[in-house]
N, C-alpha and C positions, 0 to 999 in steps of 0.2 A: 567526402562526407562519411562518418562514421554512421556505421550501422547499427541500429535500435534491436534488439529481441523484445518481441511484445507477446502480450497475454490479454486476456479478457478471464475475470473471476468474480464467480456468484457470491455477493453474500450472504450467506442460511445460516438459522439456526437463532435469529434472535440478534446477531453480530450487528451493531452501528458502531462507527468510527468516531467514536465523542472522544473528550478530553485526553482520558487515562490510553485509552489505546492506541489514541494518534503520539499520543507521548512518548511510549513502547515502539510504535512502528517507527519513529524518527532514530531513536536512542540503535535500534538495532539495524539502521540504515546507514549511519556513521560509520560501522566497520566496516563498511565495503567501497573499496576503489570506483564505486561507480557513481553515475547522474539518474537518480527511478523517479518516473514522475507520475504521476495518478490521474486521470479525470475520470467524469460521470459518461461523456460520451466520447466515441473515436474521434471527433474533433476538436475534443480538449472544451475548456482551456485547462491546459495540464500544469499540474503541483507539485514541487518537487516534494520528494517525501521524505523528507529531512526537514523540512518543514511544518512542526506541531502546529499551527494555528491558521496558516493555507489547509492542511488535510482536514480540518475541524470544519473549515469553511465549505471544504465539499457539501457536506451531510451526507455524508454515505449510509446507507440504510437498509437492512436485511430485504432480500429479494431485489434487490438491484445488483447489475454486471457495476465490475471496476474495471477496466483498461487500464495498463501498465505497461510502462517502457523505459528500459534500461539501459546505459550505454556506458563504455569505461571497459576498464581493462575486467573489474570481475563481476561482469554483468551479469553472467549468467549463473555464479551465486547468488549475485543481489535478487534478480530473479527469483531461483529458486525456494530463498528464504521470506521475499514479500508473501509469494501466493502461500507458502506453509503456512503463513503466519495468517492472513485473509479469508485461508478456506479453514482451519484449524481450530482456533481461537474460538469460543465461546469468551466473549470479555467479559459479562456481567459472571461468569463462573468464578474465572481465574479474577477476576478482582477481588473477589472474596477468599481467596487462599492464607 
């Protein structure tokens, strides 16, 4: 069995995972050789995150933990670019760019 690198990330700052930025976090999940999947709690049930309208479904919502787990050959870019994007991200900002 392949091994998972996982994570746990706060969402602050005002951050919910609607539409537009489950759209962004799908779009920028496709370049990476790997499987990242999302849920609300460590026991899932977990979404893959390349999937806009399963991540929509979550409702993820500021001041909530995400769990995250990746697997594949470049997991731990895919990794590193989820949580940048999860902790990073003010969406209601950058939408208005």
């Amino acid at each position: 069995m392949e091994e998972h690198v996982k994570a746990k990330v706060w969402l602050t700052g005002g951050f919910d995972l609607h539409v537009r930025p489950a759209a962004r976090l799908a779009r920028l999940m496709l370049g990476y050789d790997a499987r990242v999947e999302l849920a609300e709690t460590v026991d899932g049930p977990w979404v893959c995150a390349t999937r806009q309208a399963a991540l929509v479904r979550l409702k993820l919502r500021s001041d909530y933990p995400v769990y995250i787990k990746a697997s594949g050959q470049d997991k731990i870019a895919a990794m590193s670019a989820i949580v940048d994007y999860l902790e990073g991200v003010d969406c209601q900002q950058r939408e208005n760019r």
